[in-house]
LUMSEDREN-740294 format. One record per residue (C-alpha): x, y, z. Coordinates in steps of 0.001 Angstrom, whole numbers, always signed. Last residue first. Layout:
BEGIN
<site><east>X</east><north>Y</north><up>Z</up></site>
...
***
This chain:
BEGIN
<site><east>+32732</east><north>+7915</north><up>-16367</up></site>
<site><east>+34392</east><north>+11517</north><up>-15683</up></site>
<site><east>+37354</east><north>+9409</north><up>-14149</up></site>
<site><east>+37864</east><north>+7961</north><up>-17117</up></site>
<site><east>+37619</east><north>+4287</north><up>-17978</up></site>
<site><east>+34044</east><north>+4103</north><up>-16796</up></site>
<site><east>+32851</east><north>+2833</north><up>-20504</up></site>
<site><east>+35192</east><north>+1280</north><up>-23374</up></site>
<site><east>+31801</east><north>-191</north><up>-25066</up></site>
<site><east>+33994</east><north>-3719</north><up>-24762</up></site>
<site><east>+35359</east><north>-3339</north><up>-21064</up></site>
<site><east>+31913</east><north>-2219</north><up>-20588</up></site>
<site><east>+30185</east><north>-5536</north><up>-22186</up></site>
<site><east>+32808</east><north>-7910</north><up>-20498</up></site>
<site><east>+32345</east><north>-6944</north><up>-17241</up></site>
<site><east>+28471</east><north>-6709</north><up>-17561</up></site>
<site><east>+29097</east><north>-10388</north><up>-18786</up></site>
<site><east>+31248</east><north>-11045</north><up>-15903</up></site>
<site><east>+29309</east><north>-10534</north><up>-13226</up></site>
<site><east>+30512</east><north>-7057</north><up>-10803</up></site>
<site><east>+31667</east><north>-6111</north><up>-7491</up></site>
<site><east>+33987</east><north>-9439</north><up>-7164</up></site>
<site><east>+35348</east><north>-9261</north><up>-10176</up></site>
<site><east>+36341</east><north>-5593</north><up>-9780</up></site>
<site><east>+38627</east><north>-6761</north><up>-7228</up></site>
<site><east>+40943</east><north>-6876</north><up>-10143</up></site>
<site><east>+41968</east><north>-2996</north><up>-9837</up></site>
<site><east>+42154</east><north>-1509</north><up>-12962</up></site>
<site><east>+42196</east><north>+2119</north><up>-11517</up></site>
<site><east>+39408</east><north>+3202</north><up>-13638</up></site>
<site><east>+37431</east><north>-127</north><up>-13567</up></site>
<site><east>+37848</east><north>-398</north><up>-9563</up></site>
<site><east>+36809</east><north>+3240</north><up>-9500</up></site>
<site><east>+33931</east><north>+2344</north><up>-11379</up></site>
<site><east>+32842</east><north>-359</north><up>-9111</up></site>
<site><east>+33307</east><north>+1435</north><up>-5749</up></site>
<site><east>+31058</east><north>+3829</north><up>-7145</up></site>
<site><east>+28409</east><north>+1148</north><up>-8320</up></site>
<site><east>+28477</east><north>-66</north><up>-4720</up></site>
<site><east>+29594</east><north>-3469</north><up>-2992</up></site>
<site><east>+29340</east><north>-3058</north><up>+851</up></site>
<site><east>+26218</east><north>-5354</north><up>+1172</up></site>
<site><east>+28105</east><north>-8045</north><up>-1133</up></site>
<site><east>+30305</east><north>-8805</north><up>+1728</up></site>
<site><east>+27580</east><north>-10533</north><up>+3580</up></site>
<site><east>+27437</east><north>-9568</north><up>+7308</up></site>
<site><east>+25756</east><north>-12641</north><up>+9307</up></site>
<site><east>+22214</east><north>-11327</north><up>+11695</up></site>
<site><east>+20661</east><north>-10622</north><up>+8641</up></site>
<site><east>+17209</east><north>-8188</north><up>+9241</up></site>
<site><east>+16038</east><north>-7133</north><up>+6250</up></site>
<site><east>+13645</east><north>-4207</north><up>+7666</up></site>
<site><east>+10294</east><north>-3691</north><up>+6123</up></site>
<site><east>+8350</east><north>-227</north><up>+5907</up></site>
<site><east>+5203</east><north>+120</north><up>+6268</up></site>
<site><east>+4948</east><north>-291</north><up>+10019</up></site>
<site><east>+6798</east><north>+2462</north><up>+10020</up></site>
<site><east>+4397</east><north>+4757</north><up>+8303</up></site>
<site><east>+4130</east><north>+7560</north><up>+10979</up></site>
<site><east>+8077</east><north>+7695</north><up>+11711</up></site>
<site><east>+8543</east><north>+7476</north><up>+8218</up></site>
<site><east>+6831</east><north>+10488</north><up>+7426</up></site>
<site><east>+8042</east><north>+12200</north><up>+10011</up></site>
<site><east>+11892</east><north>+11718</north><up>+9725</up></site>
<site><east>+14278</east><north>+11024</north><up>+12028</up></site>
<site><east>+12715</east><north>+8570</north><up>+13899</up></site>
<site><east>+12908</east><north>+5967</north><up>+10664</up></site>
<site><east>+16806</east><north>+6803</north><up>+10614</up></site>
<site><east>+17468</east><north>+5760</north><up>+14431</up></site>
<site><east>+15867</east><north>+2750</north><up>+13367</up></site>
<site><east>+18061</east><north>+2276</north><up>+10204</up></site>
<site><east>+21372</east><north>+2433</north><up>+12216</up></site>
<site><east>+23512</east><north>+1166</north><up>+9556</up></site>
<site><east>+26645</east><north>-781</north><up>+10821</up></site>
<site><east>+25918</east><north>-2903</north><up>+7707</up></site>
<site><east>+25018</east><north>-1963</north><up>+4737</up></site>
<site><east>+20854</east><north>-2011</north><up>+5067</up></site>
<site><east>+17882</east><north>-4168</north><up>+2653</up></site>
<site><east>+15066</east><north>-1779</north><up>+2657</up></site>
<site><east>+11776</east><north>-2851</north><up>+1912</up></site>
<site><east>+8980</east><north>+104</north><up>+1060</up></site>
<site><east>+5617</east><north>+236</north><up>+1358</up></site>
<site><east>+3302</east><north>+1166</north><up>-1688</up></site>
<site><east>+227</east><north>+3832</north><up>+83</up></site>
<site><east>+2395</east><north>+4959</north><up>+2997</up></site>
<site><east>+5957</east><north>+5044</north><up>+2478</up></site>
<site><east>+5691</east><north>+5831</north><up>-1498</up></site>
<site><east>+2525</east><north>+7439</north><up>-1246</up></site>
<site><east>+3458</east><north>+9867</north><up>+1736</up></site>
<site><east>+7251</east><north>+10657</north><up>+358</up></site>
<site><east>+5804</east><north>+11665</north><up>-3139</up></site>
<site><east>+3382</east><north>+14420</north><up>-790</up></site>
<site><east>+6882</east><north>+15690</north><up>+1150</up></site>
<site><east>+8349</east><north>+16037</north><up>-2708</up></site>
<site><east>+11846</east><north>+14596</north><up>-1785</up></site>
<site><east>+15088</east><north>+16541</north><up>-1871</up></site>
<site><east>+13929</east><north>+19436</north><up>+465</up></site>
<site><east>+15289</east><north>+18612</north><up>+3118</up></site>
<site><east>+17381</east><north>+15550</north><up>+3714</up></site>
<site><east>+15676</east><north>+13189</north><up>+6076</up></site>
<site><east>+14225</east><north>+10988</north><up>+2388</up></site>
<site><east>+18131</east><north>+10577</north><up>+1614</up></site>
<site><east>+18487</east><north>+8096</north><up>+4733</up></site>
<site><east>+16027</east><north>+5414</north><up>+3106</up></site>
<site><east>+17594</east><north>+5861</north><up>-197</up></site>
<site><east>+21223</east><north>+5321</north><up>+1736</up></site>
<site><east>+19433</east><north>+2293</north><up>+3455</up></site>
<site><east>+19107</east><north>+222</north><up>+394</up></site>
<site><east>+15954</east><north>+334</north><up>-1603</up></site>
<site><east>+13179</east><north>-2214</north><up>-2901</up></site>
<site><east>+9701</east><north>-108</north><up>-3014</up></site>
<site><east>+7183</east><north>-2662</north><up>-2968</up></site>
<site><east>+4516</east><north>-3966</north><up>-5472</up></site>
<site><east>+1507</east><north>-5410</north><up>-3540</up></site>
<site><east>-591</east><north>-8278</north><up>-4434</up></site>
<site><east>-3360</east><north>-10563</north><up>-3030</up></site>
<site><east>-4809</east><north>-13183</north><up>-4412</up></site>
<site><east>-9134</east><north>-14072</north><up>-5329</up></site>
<site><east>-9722</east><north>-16990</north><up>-7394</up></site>
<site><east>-11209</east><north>-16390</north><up>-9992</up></site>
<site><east>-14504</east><north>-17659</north><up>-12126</up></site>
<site><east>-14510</east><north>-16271</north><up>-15626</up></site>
<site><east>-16275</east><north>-13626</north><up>-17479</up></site>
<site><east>-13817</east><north>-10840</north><up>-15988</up></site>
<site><east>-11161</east><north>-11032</north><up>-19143</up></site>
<site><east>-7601</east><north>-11075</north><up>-18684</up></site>
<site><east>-7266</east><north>-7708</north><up>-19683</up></site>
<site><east>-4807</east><north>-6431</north><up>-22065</up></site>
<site><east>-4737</east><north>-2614</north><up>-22855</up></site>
<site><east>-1434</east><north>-1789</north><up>-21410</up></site>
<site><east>+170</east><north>-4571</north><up>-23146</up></site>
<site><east>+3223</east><north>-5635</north><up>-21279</up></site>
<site><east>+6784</east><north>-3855</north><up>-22771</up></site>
<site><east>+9201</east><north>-5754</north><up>-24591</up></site>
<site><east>+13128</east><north>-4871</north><up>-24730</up></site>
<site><east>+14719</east><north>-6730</north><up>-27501</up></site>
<site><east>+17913</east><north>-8992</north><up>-27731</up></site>
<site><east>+18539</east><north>-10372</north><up>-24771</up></site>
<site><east>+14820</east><north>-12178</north><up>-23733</up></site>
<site><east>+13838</east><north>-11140</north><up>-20578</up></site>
<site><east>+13748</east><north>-13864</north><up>-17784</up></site>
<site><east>+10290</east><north>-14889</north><up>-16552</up></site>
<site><east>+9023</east><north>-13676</north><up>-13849</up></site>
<site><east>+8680</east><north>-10323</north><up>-14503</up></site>
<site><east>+5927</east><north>-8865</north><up>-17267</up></site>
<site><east>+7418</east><north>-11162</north><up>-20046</up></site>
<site><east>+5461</east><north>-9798</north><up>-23296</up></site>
<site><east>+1943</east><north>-10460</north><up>-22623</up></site>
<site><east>+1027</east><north>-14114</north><up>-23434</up></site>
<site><east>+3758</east><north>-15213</north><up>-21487</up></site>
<site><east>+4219</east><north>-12998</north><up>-19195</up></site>
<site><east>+473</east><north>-13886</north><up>-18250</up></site>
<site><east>+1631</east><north>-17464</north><up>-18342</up></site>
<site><east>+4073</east><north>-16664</north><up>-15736</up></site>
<site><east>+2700</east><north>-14799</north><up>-13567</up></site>
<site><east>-469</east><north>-17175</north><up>-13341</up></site>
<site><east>+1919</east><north>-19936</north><up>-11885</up></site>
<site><east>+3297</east><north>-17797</north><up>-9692</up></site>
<site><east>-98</east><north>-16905</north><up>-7895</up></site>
<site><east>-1026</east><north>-20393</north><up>-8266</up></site>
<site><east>+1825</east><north>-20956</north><up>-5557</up></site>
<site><east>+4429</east><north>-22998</north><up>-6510</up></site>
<site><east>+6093</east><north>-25481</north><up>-4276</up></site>
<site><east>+4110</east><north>-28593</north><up>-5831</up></site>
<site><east>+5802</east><north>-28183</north><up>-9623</up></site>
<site><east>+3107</east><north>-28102</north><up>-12240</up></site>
<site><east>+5546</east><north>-27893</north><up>-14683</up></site>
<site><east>+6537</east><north>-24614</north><up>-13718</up></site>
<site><east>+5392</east><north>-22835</north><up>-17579</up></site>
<site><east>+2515</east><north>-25413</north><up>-17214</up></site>
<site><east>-187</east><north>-23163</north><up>-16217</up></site>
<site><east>-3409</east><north>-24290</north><up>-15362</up></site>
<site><east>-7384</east><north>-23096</north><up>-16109</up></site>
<site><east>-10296</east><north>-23825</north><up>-14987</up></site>
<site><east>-10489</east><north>-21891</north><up>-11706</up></site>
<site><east>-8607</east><north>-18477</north><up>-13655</up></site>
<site><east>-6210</east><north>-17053</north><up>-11358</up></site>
<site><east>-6942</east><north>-13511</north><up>-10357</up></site>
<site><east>-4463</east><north>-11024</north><up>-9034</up></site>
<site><east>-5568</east><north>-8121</north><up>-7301</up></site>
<site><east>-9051</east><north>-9246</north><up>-5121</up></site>
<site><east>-8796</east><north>-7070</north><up>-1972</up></site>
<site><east>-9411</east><north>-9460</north><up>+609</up></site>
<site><east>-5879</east><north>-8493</north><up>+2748</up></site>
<site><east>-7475</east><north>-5121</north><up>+3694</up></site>
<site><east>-6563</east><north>-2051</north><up>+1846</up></site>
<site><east>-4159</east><north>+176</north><up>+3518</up></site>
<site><east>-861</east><north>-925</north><up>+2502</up></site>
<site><east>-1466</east><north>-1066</north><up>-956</up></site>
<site><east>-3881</east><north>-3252</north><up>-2788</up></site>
<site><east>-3749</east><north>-3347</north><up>-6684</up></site>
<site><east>-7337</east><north>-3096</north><up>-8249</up></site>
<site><east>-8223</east><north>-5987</north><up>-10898</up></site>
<site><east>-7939</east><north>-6357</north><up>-14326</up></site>
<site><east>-4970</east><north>-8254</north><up>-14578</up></site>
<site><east>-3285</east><north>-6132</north><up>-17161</up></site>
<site><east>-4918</east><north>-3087</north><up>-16720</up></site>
<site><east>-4414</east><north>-3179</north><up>-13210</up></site>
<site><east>-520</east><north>-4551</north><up>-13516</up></site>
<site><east>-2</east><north>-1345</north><up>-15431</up></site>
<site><east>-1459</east><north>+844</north><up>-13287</up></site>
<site><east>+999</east><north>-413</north><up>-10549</up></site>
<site><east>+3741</east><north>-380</north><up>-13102</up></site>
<site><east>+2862</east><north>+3301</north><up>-13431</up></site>
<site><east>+2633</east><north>+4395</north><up>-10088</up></site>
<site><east>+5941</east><north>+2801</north><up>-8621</up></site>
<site><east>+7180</east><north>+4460</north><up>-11146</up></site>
<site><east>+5328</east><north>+7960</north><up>-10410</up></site>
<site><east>+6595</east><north>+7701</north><up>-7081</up></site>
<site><east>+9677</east><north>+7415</north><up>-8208</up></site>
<site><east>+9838</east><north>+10385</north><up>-10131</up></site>
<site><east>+10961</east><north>+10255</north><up>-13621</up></site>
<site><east>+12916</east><north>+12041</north><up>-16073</up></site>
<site><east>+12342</east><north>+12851</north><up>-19589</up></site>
<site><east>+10461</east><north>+11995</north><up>-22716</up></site>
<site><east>+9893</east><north>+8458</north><up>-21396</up></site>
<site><east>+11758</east><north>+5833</north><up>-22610</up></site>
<site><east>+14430</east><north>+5176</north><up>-19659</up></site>
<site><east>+11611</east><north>+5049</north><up>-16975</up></site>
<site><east>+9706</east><north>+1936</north><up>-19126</up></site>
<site><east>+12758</east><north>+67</north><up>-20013</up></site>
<site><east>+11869</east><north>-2447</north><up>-17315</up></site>
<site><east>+14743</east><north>-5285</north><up>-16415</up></site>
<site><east>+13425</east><north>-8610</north><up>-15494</up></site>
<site><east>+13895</east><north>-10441</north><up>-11915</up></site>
<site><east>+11937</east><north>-13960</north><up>-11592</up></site>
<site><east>+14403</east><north>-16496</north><up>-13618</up></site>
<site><east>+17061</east><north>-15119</north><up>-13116</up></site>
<site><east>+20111</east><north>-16291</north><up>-15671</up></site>
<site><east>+20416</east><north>-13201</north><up>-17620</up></site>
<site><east>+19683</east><north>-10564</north><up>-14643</up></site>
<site><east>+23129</east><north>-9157</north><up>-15044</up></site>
<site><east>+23194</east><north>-9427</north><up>-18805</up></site>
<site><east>+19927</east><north>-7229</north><up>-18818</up></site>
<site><east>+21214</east><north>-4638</north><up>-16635</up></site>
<site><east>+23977</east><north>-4246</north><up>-18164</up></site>
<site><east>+21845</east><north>-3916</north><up>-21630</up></site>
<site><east>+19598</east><north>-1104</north><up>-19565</up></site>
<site><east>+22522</east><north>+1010</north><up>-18619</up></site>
<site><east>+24567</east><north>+856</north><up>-21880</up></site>
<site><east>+21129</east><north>+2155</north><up>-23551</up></site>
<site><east>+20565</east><north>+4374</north><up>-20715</up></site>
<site><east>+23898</east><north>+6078</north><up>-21450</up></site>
<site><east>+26553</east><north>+6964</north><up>-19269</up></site>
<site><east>+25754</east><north>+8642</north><up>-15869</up></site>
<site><east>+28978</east><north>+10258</north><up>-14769</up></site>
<site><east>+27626</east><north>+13203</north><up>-12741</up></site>
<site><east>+23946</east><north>+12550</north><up>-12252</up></site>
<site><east>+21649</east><north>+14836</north><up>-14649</up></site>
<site><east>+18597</east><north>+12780</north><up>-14262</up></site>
<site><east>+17991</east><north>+13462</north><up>-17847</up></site>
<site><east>+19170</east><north>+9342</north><up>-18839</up></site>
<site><east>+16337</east><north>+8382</north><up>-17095</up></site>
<site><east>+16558</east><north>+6404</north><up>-14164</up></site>
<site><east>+17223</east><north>+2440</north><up>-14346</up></site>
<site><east>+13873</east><north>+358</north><up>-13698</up></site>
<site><east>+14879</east><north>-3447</north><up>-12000</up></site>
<site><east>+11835</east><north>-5471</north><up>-11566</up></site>
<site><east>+11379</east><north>-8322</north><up>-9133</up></site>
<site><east>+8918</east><north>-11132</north><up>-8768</up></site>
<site><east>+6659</east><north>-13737</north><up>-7443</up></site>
<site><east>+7610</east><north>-12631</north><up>-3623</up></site>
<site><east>+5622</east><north>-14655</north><up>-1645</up></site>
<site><east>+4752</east><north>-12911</north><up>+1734</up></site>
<site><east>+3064</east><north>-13722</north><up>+5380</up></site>
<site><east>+5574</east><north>-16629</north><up>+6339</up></site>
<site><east>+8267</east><north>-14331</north><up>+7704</up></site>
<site><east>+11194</east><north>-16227</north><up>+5973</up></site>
<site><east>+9269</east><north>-15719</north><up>+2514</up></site>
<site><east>+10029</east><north>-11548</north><up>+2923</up></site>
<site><east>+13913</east><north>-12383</north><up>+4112</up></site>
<site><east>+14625</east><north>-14671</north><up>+1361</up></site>
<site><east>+12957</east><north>-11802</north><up>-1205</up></site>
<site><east>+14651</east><north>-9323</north><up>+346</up></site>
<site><east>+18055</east><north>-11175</north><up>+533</up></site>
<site><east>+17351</east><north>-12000</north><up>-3355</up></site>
<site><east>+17005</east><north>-8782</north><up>-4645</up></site>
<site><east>+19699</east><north>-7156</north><up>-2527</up></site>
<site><east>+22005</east><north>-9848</north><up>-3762</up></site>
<site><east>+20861</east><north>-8481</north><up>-7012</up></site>
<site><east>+22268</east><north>-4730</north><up>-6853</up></site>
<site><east>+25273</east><north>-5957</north><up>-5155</up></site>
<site><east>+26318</east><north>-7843</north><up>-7677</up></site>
<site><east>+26397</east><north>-4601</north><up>-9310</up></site>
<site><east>+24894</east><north>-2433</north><up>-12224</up></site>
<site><east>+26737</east><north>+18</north><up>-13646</up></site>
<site><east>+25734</east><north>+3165</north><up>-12906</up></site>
<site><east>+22270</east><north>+1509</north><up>-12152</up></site>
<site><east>+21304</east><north>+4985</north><up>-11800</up></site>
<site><east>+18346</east><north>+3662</north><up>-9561</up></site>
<site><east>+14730</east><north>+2421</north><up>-8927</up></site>
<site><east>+13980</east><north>-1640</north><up>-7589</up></site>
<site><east>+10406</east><north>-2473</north><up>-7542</up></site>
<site><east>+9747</east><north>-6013</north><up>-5675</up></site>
<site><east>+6585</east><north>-7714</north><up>-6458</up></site>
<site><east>+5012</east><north>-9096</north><up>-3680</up></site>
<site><east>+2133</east><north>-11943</north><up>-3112</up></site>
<site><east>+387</east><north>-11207</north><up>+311</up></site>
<site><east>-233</east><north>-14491</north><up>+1663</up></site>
<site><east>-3825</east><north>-16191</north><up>+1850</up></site>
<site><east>-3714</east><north>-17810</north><up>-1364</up></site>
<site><east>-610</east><north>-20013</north><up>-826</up></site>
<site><east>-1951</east><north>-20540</north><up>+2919</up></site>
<site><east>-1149</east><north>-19080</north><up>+6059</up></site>
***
């Protein structure tokens, strides 16, 4: 497949984020490695959206200490940004209405209609202007036009994803850019996917804690990639549910065949690490986020 041909991703990560973890980005990157191994994606981005501070989870400290951990954790990527968006509403969030909103968003910004899983691979999503080039990659042979486009469009619109996030503001895409429709495009696919970890995947068996219609568009309209601890069965999940048992081809597997340590790494394991001052904490956590709750005094109770 070509450049053009390939379904260009962006990866849609919801959570507490309570804090975030190194495990929280190795996930990022094993999906993304994973997604380019099988020759039919290009991932161009990733965007982390912590819950609202309503969501009423035990512990939860402060979106604003959520979202700047977040930020210092992403600091040196250059394609995952954090997205205030979920924080800054008047209360909480589904996820399906994420994953709506930043899909409506990249509409109005690109000015063309998202696919999803059921749309053929012609949909036109992502245009790249014919007369036009980017230099933000320095014209680099390995980049897809796709990526190219992502960038100067974050660029011009307040760094939609690719490009790291500047540390000392939050900036939000203008809803009512367009990219204009006068000029010639070329026509690229693009589909924003759930990014989860099996326990997400597992919660959507319990009954009665996901909104059976919410369950249909996430699974079946967005997709979802799931990136598993290990030792997790996720077939045997799939078949437990109906929903995901008729949208399983929607949903994408990260298949490692070597365990990684960072795939047992949690944001509960983190804070009891921090509470108990164990120094393994270095290992579930980057410095800078280190640094930042050691300095706001958070997690140092068992209350959070």
């Amino acid at each position: 497949m070509t450049e053009t041909t390939k379904t260009h991703v962006i990866l849609l990560s919801c959570g507490s984020f309570n804090p975030i973890t190194r495990g929280h980005i190795h996930m990022f990157e094993k999906a993304r490695e994973y997604l380019h191994k099988t020759g039919r994606f290009i991932v161009i981005g990733g965007i982390i959206s912590p819950v609202h501070d309503s969501y009423g989870k035990p512990g939860l400290v402060s979106s604003r200490h959520r979202l700047t951990m977040c930020q210092l954790a992403v600091q040196s990527s250059d394609w995952i940004r954090v997205d205030p968006w979920e924080c800054y509403q008047d209360t909480w969030q589904t996820t399906c209405s994420v994953l709506e909103h930043h899909r409506d968003l990249m509409k109005r910004v690109t000015g063309c209609i998202l696919s999803n899983v059921n749309t053929p691979s012609t949909t036109p999503v992502i245009c790249q202007p014919q007369n036009e080039t980017s230099t933000i990659y320095q014209n680099k042979a390995n980049k897809s036009v796709a990526i190219k486009l992502w960038g100067k469009m974050s660029e011009s619109l307040g760094k939609i994803c690719c490009v790291r996030p500047h540390m000392e503001r939050f900036t939000f895409v203008d809803e009512n850019a367009n990219l204009g429709t006068a000029m010639r495009y070329e026509e690229i696919e693009l589909r924003i996917l759930l990014l989860c970890g099996s326990d997400l995947l597992e919660s959507f068996c319990i009954p009665g804690l996901w909104n059976e219609s919410d369950m249909k568009v996430i699974v079946g309209d967005f997709g979802i990639v799931v990136v598993p601890r290990d030792g997790v069965d996720t077939e045997r999940i799939m078949n437990h549910s109906s929903v995901l048992r008729k949208h399983k081809d929607s949903i994408i597997v990260v298949k490692d065949e070597i365990d990684h340590p960072m795939s047992i790494v949690s944001s509960t394991k983190s804070r009891l690490a921090l509470q108990h001052g164990d120094g393994h904490v270095v290992d579930y956590l980057s410095q800078p986020v280190i640094d930042y709750i050691l300095q706001s005094q958070l997690y140092i109770n068992a209350s959070g």
